[in-house]
C-alpha positions as CSV (number, residue, x, y, z in Angstrom):
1,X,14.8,-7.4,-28.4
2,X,16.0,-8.3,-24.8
3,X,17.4,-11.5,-24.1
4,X,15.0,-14.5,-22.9
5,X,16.5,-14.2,-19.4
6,X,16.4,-10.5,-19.0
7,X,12.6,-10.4,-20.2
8,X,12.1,-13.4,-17.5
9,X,13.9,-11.0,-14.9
10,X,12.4,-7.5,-16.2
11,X,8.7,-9.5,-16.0
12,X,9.3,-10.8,-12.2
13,X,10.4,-7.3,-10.9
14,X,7.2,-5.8,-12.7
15,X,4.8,-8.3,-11.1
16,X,6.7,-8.2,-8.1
17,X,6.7,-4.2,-7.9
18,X,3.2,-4.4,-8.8
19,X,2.3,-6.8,-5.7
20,X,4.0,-4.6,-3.8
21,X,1.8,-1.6,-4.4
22,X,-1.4,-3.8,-3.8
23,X,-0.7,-5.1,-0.7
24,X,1.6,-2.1,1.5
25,X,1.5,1.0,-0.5
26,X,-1.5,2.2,0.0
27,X,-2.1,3.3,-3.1
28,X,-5.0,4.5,-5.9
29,X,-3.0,4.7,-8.8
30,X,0.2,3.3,-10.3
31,X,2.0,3.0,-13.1
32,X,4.0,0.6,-15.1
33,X,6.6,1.6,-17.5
34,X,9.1,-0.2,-19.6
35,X,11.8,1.2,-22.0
36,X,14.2,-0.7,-24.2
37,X,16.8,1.4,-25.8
38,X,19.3,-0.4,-27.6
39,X,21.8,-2.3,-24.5
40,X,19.1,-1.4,-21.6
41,X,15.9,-2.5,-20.3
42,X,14.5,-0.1,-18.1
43,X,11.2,-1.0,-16.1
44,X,9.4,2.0,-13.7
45,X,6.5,1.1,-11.4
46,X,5.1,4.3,-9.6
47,X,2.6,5.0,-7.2
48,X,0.6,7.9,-5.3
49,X,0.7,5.7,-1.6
50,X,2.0,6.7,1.2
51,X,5.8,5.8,0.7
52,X,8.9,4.3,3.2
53,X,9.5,1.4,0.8
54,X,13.1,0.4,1.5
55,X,15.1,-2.4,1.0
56,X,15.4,-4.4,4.2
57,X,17.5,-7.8,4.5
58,X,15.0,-10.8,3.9
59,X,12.2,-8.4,2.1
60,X,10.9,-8.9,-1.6
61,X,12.4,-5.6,-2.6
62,X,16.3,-7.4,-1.4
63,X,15.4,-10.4,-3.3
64,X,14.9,-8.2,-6.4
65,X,18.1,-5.7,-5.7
66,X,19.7,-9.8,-5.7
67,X,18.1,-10.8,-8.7
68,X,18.8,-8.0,-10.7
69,X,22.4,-7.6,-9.4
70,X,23.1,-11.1,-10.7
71,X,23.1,-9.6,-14.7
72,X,25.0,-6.3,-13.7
73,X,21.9,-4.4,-13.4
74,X,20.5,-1.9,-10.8
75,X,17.7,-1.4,-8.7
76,X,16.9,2.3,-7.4
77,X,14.0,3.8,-4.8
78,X,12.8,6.7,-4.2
79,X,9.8,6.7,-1.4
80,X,10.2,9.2,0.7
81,X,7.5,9.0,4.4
82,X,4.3,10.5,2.9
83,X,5.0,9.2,-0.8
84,X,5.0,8.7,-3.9
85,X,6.9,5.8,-4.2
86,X,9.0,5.6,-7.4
87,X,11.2,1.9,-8.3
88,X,13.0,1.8,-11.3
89,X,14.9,-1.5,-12.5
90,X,17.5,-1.0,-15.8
91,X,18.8,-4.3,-17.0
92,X,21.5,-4.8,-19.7
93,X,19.6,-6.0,-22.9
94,X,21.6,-9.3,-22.8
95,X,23.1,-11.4,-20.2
């Protein structure tokens, strides 16, 4: 099982992401998805909007990329104009 403080971390980027897709995404559907394989955590949250999510200085999505940098983890986006929008979060298991 993940560490206390990467569950806290992997838990604030999924309600975070999930905001996210409520209130600019546009979207019907999305979907969460989390995978722990033994040293990673890796969370997904997907979505049929219309896409352009991108980290900007000062935006939730930086705040995350921050967070998540902080216990050697990464944050990657794929949302291209038009969508689907695609974020996926993998976090070492322990920090």
């Amino acid at each position: 099982r993940p560490s206390a403080a990467i569950e806290t971390i992997a838990y604030f980027c999924a309600a975070e992401l999930l905001a996210n897709v409520a209130k600019h995404g546009g979207a019907r559907h999305a979907t969460l998805e989390a995978v722990h394989v033994p040293s990673l955590l890796r969370v997904r949250v997907s979505d049929d909007g219309t896409g352009g999510a991108r980290i900007e200085a000062g935006s939730g999505l930086a705040g995350l990329a921050e967070r998540v940098r902080t216990v050697d983890g990464r944050l990657e986006i794929s949302s291209p104009p038009g969508g689907p929008t695609a974020v996926t979060v993998e976090l070492p298991s322990h920090a």
